[in-house]
GUBAVO-77619 format. One record per residue (C-alpha): residue number from 1; chain; x, z, y. Coordinates in Angstrom, 2 decimals, padded with zeros to 5 digits. Each point is the difference from the previous one (the first is absolute). Last residue first. Layout:
// GUBAVO-77619
 resi chain       X       Z       Y
  NUM     A       X       Z       Y
...
//
This chain:
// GUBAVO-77619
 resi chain       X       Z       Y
  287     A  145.32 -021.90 -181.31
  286     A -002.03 -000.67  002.41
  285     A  000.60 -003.50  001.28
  284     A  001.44 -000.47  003.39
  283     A -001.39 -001.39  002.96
  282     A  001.04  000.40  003.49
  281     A  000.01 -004.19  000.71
  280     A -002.88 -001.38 -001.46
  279     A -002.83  003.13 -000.61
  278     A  000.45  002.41  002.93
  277     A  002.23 -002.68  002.33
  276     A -003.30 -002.34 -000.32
  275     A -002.33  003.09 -000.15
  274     A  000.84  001.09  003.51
  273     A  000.22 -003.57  001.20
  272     A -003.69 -000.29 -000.92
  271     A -000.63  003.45  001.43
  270     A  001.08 -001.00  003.92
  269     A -003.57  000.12  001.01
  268     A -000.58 -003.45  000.59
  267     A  001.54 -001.44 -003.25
  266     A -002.44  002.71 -002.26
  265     A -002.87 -001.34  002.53
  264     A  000.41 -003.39 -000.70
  263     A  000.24  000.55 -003.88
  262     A -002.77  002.81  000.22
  261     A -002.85 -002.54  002.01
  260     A  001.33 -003.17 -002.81
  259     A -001.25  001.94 -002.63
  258     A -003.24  001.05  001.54
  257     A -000.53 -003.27  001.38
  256     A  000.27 -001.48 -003.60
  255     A -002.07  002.94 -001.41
  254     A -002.98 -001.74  002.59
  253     A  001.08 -003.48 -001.07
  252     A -000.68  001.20 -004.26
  251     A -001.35 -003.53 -001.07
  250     A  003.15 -001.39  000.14
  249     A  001.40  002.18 -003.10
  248     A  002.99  002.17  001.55
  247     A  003.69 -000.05 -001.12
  246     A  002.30  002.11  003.09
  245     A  002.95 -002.08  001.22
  244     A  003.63 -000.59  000.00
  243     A  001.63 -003.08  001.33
  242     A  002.25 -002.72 -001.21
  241     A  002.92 -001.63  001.30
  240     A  001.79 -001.31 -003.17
  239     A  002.99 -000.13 -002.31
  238     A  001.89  002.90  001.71
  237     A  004.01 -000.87  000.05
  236     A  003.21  001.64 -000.43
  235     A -000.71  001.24 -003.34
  234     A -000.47  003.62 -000.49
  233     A  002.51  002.53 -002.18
  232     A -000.91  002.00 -002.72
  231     A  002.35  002.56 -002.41
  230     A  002.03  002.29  002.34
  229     A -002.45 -000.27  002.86
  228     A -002.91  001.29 -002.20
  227     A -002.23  001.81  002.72
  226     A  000.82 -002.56  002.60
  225     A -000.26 -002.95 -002.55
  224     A -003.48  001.51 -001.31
  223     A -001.40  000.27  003.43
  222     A  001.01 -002.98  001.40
  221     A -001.78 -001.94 -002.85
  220     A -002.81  001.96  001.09
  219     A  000.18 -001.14  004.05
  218     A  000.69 -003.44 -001.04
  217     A -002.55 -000.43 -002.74
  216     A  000.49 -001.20 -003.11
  215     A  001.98 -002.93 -002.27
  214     A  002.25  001.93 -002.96
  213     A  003.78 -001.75 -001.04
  212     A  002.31 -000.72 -002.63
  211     A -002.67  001.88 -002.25
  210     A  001.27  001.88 -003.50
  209     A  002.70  001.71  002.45
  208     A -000.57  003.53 -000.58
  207     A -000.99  000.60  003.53
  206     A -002.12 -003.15 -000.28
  205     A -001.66  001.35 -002.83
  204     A -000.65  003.22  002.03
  203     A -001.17 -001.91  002.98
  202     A -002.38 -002.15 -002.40
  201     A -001.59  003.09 -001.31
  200     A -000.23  001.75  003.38
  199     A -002.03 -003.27  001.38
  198     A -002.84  000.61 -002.56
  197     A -001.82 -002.56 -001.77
  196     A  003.20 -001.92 -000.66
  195     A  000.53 -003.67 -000.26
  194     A  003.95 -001.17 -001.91
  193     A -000.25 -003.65  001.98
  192     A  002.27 -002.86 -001.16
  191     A  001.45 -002.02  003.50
  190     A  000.89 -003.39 -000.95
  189     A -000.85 -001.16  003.78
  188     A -001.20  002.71  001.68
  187     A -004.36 -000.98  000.91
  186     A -000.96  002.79 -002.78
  185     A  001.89  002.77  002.21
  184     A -001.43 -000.73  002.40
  183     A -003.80  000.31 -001.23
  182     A  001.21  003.76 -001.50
  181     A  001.48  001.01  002.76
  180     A -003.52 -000.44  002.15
  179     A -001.20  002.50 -003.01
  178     A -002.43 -000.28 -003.05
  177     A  002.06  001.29 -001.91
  176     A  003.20  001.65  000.77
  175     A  003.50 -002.09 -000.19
  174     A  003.35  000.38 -001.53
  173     A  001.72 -003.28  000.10
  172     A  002.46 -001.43 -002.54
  171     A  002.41 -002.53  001.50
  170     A  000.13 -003.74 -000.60
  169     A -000.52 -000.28  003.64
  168     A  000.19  002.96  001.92
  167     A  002.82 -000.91  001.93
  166     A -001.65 -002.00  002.24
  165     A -002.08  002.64  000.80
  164     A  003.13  001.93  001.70
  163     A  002.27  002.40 -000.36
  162     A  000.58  000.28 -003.86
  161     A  003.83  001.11 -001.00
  160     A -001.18  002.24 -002.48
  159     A  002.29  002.60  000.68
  158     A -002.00  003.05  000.99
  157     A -003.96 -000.70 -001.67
  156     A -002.55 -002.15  002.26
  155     A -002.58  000.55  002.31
  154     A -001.41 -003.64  001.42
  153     A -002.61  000.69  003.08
  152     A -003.71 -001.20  000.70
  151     A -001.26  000.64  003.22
  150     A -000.44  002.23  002.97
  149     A -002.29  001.09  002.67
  148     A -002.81  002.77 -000.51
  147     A -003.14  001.03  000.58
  146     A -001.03 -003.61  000.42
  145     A -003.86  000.24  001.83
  144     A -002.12  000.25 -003.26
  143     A -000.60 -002.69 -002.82
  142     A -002.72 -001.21 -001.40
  141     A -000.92 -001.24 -003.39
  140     A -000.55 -003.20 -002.67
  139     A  001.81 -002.81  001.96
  138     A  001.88  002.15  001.78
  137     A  002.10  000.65 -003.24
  136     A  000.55 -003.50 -000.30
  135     A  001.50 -000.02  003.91
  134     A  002.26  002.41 -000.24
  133     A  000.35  003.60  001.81
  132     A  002.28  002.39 -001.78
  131     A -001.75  002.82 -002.08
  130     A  002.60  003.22  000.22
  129     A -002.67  001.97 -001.91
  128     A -002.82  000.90  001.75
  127     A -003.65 -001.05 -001.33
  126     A -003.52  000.34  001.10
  125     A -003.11  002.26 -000.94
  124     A  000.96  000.17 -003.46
  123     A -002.87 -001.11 -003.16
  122     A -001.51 -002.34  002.65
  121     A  000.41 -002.87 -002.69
  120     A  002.11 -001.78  002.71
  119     A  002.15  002.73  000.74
  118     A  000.96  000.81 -003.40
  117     A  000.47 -003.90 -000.41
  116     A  002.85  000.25  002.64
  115     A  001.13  002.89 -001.95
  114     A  000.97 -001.09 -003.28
  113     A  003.33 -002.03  000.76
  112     A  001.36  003.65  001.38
  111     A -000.62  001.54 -003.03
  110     A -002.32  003.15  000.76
  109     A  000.22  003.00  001.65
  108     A -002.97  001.36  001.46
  107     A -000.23  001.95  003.11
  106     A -002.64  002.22  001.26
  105     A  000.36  000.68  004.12
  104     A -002.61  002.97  001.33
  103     A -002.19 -001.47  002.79
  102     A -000.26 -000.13  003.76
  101     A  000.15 -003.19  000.32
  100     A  003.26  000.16  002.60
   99     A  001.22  002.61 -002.50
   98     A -000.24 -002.38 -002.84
   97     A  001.84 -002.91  001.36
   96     A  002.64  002.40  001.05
   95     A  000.03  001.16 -004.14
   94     A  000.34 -003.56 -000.29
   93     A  002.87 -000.46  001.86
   92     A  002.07  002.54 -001.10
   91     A -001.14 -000.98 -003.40
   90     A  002.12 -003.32  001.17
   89     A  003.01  001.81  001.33
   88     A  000.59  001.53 -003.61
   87     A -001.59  002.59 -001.68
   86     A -001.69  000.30 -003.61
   85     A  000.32  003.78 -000.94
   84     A  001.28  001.57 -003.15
   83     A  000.10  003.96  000.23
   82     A  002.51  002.17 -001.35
   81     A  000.77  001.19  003.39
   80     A  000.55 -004.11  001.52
   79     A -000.28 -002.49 -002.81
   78     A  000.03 -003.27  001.90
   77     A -002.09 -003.49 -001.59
   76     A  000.61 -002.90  002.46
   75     A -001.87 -002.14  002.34
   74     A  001.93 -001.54  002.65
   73     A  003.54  001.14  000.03
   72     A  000.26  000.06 -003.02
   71     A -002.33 -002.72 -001.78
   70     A -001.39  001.38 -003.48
   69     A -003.36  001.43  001.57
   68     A -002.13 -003.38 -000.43
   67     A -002.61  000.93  002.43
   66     A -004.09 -000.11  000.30
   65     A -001.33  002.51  002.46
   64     A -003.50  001.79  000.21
   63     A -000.99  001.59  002.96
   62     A -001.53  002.98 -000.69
   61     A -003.38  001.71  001.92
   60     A -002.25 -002.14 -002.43
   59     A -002.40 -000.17  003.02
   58     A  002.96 -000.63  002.03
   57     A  001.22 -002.77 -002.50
   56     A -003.44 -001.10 -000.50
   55     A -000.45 -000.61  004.06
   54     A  003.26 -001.96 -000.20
   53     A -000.92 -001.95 -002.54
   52     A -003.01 -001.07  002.06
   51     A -003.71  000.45 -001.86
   50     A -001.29 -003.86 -000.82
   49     A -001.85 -001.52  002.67
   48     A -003.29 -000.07  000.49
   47     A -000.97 -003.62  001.86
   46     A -000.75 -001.67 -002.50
   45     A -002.36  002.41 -001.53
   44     A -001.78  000.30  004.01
   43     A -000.55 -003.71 -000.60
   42     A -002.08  000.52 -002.91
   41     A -001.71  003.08  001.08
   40     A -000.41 -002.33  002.97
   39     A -001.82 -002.41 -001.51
   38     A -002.01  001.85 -002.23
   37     A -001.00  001.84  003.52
   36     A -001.19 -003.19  001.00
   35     A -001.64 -001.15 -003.21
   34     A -002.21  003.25  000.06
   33     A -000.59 -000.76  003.92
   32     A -001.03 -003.24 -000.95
   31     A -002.45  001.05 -003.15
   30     A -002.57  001.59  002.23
   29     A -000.43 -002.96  002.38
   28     A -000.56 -002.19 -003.08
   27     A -002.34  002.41 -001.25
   26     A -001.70  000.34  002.98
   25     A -000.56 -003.95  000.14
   24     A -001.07  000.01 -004.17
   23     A -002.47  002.75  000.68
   22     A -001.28 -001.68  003.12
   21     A -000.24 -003.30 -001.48
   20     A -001.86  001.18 -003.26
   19     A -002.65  002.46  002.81
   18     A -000.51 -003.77  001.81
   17     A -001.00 -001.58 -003.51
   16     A -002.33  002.65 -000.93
   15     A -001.82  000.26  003.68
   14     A -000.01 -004.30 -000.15
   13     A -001.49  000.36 -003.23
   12     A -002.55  003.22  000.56
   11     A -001.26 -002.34  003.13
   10     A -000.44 -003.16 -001.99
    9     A -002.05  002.32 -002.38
    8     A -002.50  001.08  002.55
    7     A  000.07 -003.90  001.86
    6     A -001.56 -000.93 -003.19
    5     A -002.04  003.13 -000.73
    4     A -001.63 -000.82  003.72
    3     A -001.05 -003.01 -001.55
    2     A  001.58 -004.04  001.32
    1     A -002.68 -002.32 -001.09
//
């Protein structure tokens, strides 16, 4: 016989069981949103990027510039009023670079095979040092708009009788490391290679004739021959077509656009040209 206490506790049961489902519903409904905005904390992470070199340059207010300054007319230590200063058309550049940040320019000299990694360990902010465009050194960095046209160029010593690559081979080669003349020189058949850190070492070795020959850049081996016509003389021939361009790590597209903003601009504007007969053709060193 079915008792009111029967039908008493099958009431507290069902109550019991339904109040269980109801916690465990609301706390299902509860626990979405949490997992929701887990979710998008998450996705929100992935989606911050990292601050933009170019905002920690302003924010830094300096730009700061990796060089090797041993490459007149490029780069090049000057003592002007009993002060040394590194000029050349590429500081030129870089202080331009600055400007059109808004920043002060800081420059670091360093040896010109160092640099590349200066810019990939974010200790410079990019690099300017008469860098031709090749493909290995693509591989690991950007490169600008070409600044510059030109290529590598034999300077020899009066007398030598060298006027072309051919007759290179068997000779000894002044070359800088870490340099496009470097990698042709090593291809000469019989070639032996004297390597320099600093391009005014090998000039002055060359001058002195312990190098048949030094492997560098048009416009700077025109430099030393036209400021030492009496003891250097260019061969008849450039050894390759390449370009100059600013060294930028491929993560950096905004500084890219920066970069490649002046270089158009400085051509637009008649400066470029300026600098060009400045730096490559009025030139002299101070004495």
């Amino acid at each position: 016989m079915i008792t009111k206490k029967f039908f008493l506790t099958l009431f507290i049961l069902v109550f019991i069981a339904a109040a269980v489902l109801g916690t465990t519903g609301c706390g299902q409904k509860a626990q979405a949103p949490q997992q929701q905005n887990n979710s998008q904390d998450a996705g929100g992470g992935r989606g911050v990027q990292q601050e933009d070199t170019v905002d920690k340059i302003k924010k830094a207010g300096k730009l700061v510039l990796g060089t090797s300054a041993d490459y007149p007319p490029f780069e090049f230590h000057q003592v002007t009023g009993g002060k040394d200063e590194i000029v050349g058309f590429d500081i030129d550049l870089a202080k331009a670079i600055a400007k059109e940040l808004g920043v002060e320019l800081e420059i670091k000299d360093i040896a010109f095979e160092s640099i590349i990694p200066a810019v990939l360990s974010k200790t410079v902010d990019l690099g300017i040092a008469g860098f031709t465009i090749t493909e290995e050194r693509k591989k690991s960095v950007n490169f600008s708009d070409p600044y510059l046209e030109g290529g590598q160029q034999i300077i020899t010593y009066k007398g030598s009788g060298i006027r072309s690559k051919e007759d290179l081979k068997g000779k000894t080669i002044g070359v800088q490391l870490g340099t496009t003349g470097e990698e042709i020189a090593k291809k000469i058949e019989g070639a032996k290679l004297k390597q320099f850190d600093k391009v005014d070492a090998a000039m002055l070795d060359l001058m002195n004739k312990r190098v048949e020959a030094v492997i560098i850049d048009f416009a700077v081996a025109q430099a030393y021959a036209t400021n030492n016509p009496d003891k250097l003389e260019l061969a008849a021939e450039t050894l390759d077509d390449a370009a100059k361009a600013v060294v930028i790590r491929k993560e950096d597209g905004k500084l890219l656009d920066v970069v490649n903003k002046v270089i158009k601009d400085l051509k637009v504007s008649g400066e470029y040209d300026r600098l060009v007969k400045k730096w490559f053709i009025d030139y002299k060193p101070a004495n």
